[in-house]
C-alpha positions in Angstrom: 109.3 23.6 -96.4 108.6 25.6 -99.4 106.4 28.6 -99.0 104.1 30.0 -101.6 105.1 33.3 -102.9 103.9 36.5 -101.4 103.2 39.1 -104.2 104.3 43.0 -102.9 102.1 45.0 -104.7 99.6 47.5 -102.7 96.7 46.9 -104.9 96.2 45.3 -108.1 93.7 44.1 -111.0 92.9 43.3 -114.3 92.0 46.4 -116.6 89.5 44.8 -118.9 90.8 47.2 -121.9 94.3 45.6 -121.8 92.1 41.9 -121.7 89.7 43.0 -124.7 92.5 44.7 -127.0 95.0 41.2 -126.0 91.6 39.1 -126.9 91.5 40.6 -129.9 94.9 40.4 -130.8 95.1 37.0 -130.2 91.3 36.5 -132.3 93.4 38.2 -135.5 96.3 36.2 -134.8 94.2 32.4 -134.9 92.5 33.2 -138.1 95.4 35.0 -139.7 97.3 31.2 -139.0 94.2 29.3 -140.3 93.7 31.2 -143.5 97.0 30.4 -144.7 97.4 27.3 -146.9 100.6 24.9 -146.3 102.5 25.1 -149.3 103.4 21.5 -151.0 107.3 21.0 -150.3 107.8 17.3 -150.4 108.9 17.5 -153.8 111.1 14.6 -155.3 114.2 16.7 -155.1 114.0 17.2 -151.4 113.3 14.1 -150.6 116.2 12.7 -152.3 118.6 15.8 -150.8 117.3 14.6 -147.3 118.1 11.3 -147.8 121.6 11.7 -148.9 122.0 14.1 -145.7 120.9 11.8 -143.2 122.6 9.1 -144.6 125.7 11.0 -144.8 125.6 12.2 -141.3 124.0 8.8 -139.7 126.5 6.4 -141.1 130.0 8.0 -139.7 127.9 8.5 -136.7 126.8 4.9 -136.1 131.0 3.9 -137.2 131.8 6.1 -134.3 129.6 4.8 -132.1 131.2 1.4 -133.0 134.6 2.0 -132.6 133.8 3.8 -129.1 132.1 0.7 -127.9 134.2 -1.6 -128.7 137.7 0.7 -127.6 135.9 0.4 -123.7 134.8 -3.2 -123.7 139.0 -3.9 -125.1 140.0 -1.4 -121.9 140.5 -2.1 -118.2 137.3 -0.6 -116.3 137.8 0.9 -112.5 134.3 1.9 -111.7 133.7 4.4 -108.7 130.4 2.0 -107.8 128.8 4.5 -104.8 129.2 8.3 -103.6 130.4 11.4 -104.7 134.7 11.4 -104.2 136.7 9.8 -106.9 137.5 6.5 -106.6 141.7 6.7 -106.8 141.6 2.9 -108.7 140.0 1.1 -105.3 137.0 -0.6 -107.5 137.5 -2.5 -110.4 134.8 -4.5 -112.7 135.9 -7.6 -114.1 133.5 -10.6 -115.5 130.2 -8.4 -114.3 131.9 -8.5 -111.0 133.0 -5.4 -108.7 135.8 -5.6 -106.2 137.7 -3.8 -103.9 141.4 -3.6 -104.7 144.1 -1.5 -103.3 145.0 1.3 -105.9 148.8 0.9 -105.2 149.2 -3.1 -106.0 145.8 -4.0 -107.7 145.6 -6.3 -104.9 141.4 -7.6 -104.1 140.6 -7.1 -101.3 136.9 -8.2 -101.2 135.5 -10.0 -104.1 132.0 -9.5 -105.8 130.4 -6.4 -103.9 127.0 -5.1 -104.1 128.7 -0.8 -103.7 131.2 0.9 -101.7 131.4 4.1 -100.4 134.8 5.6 -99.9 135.7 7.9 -97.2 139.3 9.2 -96.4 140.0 11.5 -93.4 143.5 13.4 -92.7 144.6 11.3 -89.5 144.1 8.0 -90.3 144.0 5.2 -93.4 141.6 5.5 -95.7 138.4 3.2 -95.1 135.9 2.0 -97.5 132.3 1.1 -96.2 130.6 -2.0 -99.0 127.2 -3.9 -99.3 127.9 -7.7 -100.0 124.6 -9.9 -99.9 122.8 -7.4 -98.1 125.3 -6.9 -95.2 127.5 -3.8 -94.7 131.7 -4.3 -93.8 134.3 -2.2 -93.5 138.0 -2.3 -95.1 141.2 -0.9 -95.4 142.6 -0.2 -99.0 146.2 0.2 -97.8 146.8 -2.2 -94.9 144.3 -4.8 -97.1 142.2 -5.4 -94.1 138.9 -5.9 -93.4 138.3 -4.8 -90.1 134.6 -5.8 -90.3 132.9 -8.1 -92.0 129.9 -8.6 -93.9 127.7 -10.3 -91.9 126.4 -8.3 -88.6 125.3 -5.2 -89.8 122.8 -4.4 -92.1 123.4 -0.7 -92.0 126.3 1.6 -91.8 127.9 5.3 -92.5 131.3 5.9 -93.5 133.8 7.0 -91.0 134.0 9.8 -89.6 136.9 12.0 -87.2 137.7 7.8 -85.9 134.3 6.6 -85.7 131.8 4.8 -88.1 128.0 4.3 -87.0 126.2 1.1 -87.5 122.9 -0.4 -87.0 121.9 -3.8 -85.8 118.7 -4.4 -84.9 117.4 -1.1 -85.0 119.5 0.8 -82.9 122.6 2.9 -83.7 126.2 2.2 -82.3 129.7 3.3 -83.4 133.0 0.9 -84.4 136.2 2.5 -84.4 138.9 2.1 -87.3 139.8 -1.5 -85.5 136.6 -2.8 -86.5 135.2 -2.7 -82.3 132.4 -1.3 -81.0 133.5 2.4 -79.5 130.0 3.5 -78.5 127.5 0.9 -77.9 124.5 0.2 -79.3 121.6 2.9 -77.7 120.4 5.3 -80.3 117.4 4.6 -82.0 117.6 4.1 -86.0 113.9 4.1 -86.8 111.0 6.6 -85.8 112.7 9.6 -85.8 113.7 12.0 -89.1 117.2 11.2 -88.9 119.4 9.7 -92.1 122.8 10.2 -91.4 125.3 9.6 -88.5 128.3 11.4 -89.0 130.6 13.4 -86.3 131.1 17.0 -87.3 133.9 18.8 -85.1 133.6 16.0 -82.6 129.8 15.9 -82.3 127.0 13.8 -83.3 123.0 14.0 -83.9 121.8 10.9 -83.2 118.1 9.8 -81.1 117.2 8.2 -78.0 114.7 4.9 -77.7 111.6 7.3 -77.4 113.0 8.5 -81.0 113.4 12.8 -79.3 117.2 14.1 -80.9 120.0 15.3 -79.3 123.9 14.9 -79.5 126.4 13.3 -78.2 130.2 13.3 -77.9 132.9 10.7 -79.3 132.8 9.0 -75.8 128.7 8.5 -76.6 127.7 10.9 -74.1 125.2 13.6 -74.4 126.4 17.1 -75.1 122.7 18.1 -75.7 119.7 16.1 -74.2 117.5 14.1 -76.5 114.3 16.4 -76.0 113.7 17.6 -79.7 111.9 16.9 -82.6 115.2 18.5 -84.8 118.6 19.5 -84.3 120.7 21.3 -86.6 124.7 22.0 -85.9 126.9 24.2 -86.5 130.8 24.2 -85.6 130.1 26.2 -82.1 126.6 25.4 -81.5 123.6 24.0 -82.2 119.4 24.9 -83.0 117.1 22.5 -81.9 113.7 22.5 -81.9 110.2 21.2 -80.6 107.3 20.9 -83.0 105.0 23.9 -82.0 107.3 25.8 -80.3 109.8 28.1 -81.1 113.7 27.2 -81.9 116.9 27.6 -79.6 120.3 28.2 -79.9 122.0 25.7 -77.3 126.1 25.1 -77.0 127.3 21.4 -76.2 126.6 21.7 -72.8 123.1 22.1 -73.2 123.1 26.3 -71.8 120.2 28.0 -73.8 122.4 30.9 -75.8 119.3 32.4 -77.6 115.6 31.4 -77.2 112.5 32.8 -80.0 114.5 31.7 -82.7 112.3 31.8 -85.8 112.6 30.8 -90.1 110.9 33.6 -91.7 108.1 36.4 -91.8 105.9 37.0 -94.5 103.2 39.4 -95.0 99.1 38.8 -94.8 96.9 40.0 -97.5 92.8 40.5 -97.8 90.8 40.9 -100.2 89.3 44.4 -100.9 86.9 46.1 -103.4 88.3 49.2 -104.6 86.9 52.0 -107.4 89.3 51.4 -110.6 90.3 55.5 -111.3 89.9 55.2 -115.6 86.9 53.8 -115.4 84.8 54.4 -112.2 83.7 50.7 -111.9 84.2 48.7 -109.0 86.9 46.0 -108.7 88.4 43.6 -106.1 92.3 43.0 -105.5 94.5 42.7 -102.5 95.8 44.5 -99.6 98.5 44.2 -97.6 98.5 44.2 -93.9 101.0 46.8 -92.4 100.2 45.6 -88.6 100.1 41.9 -89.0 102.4 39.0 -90.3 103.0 35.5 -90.7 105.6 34.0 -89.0 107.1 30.6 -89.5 109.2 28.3 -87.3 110.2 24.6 -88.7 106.5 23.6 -90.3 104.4 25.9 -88.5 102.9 29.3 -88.6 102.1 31.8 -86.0 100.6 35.6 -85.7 102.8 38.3 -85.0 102.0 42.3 -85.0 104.1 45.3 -86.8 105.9 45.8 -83.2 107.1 42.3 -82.4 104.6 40.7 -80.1 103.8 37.4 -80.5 100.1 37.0 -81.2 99.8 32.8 -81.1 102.5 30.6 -80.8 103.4 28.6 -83.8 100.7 26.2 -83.5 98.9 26.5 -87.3 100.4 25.1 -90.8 99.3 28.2 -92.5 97.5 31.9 -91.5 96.1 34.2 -94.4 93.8 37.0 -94.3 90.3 37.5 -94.2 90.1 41.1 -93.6 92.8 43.3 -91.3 91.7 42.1 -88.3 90.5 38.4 -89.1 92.1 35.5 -90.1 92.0 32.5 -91.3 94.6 29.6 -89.4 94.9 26.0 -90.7 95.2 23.6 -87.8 97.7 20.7 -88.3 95.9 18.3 -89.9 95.8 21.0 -93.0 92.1 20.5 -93.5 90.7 22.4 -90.3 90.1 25.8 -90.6 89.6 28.1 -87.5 89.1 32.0 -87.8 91.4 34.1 -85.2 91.3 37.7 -84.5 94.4 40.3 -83.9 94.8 38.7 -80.0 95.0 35.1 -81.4 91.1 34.4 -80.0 89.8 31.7 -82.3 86.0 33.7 -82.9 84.8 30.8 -85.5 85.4 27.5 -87.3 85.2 26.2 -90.2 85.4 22.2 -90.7 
């Protein structure tokens, strides 16, 4: 979530010589633009020089234009029709038609898809995942198989390390590169934040039927519980987290390796009235509090002093300052308002 910025000056204001002397500047600048007349250049020689330029310069363009279009409607077209890796000649577009072919023999393989999405992996043949008529298949671009077909599934990831997820009626299971169901079909597709199913080094974050995440192995059992709200992995372990609460690092057999695991810490400002030293008047700017700061796990905020003690948990969607002691905290609705003090004690409200 994107933070506003915290500025890192002690103190700062407006000095109303720099405004007046820039306001005046600019004042000399307007009329200095309107006084000036706009002198009369549309005379017939220009006009007939800028006519012969653009016609020069428009005509070979439009020719070239031409000739491009009509040297890629006389050429074979292999579109790469979804995803990000190069398509290696497996899709080709013929009579507003895309198929599947296999690169080596030009062979179709499936007729008149909606995409495909490629996806190759080291140990085994390389598999492409295609929409036809709103259903999601599988097939393979060197054996010419289709190991599934188009009309279970409505949706599906590419394979991964063996395994491919898929959904059918709103739960998540996994087929192997045989086209059968590996892992059955348990882990809930809807509800939860989830939008991909992959296996990274042999792991997967996938959700349970109450929609809480965890992960699970290649055999579809559960390395870490479903109990959180997020779940983020790494090769050697993983952070999970529960809304209000702070993360935790967890290996794939659910041990807790590090608990307090926070995003970020920002500093708290006030305002303040402070004597400006040129002039002697009065003027109001920021401070910055040197014993109390923000802290911020997943979309939360909490209050934390200078020496590390947690003040509140991370319970409020945003904490700014009122003065050093008192502060305002946003409750999670992000309308609410209550006003805390430096032990977390809410002393007011404002609705």
């Amino acid at each position: 979530m994107e933070k506003k910025e915290k500025k890192t000056e002690e103190f700062f204001g407006t000095d109303e010589q720099q405004v007046q002397q820039m306001e005046s500047q600019s004042t000399n600048e307007l009329f200095e633009t309107t006084d000036k007349q706009p002198e009369k250049k549309h005379t017939f020689r220009g006009m007939l020089v800028f006519l012969l330029v653009a016609v020069g310069i428009g005509v070979p363009a439009m020719l070239i234009n031409m000739s491009c279009h009509q040297k890629k409607e006389n050429q074979e077209n292999y579109v790469y029709a979804y995803g990000e890796e190069p398509s290696e000649g497996h899709v080709s577009f013929k009579k507003n038609k895309s198929n599947i072919i296999n690169p080596s023999t030009k062979e179709i393989i499936v007729e008149d898809i909606d995409w495909c999405h490629y996806s190759s992996n080291s140990d085994e043949d390389p598999i492409v995942l295609f929409a036809k008529k709103g259903k999601r298949g599988f097939c393979n671009i060197v054996t010419n198989e289709v190991i599934v077909e188009p009309t279970t599934y409505t949706k599906a990831w590419v394979f991964s390390e063996g395994l491919a997820a898929v959904e059918r009626n709103g739960y998540i299971g996994f087929v192997n590169t045989s086209g059968k169901v590996a892992i059955d079909f348990k882990f809930s597709y809807r509800g939860n934040s989830l939008y991909e199913f992959v296996f990274h080094d042999g792991y997967c974050v996938v959700a349970d039927s109450s929609n809480k995440i965890g992960v699970v192995d290649k055999k579809g059992r559960w390395a870490i519980k479903p109990l959180y709200d997020d779940v983020e992995l790494t090769k050697d372990y993983a952070i999970v987290y529960k809304e209000g609460e702070f993360k935790k690092q967890l290996d794939f057999k659910g041990h807790v390796l590090q608990d307090g695991i926070i995003d970020d810490i920002y500093d708290i400002r006030y305002d303040v009235q402070y004597t400006d030293l040129e002039t002697g008047e009065p003027k109001m700017g920021y401070a910055r509090n040197n014993n109390y700061y923000e802290y911020r796990v997943g979309s939360y905020s909490g209050l934390i002093d200078s020496k590390g003690k947690i003040i509140t948990p991370p319970i409020y969607t945003d904490i700014s300052g009122i003065t050093s002691t008192l502060f305002r905290a946003r409750l999670k609705d992000r309308i609410s308002i209550v006003i805390i003090d430096t032990k977390g004690n809410v002393v007011s409200s404002l609705i």
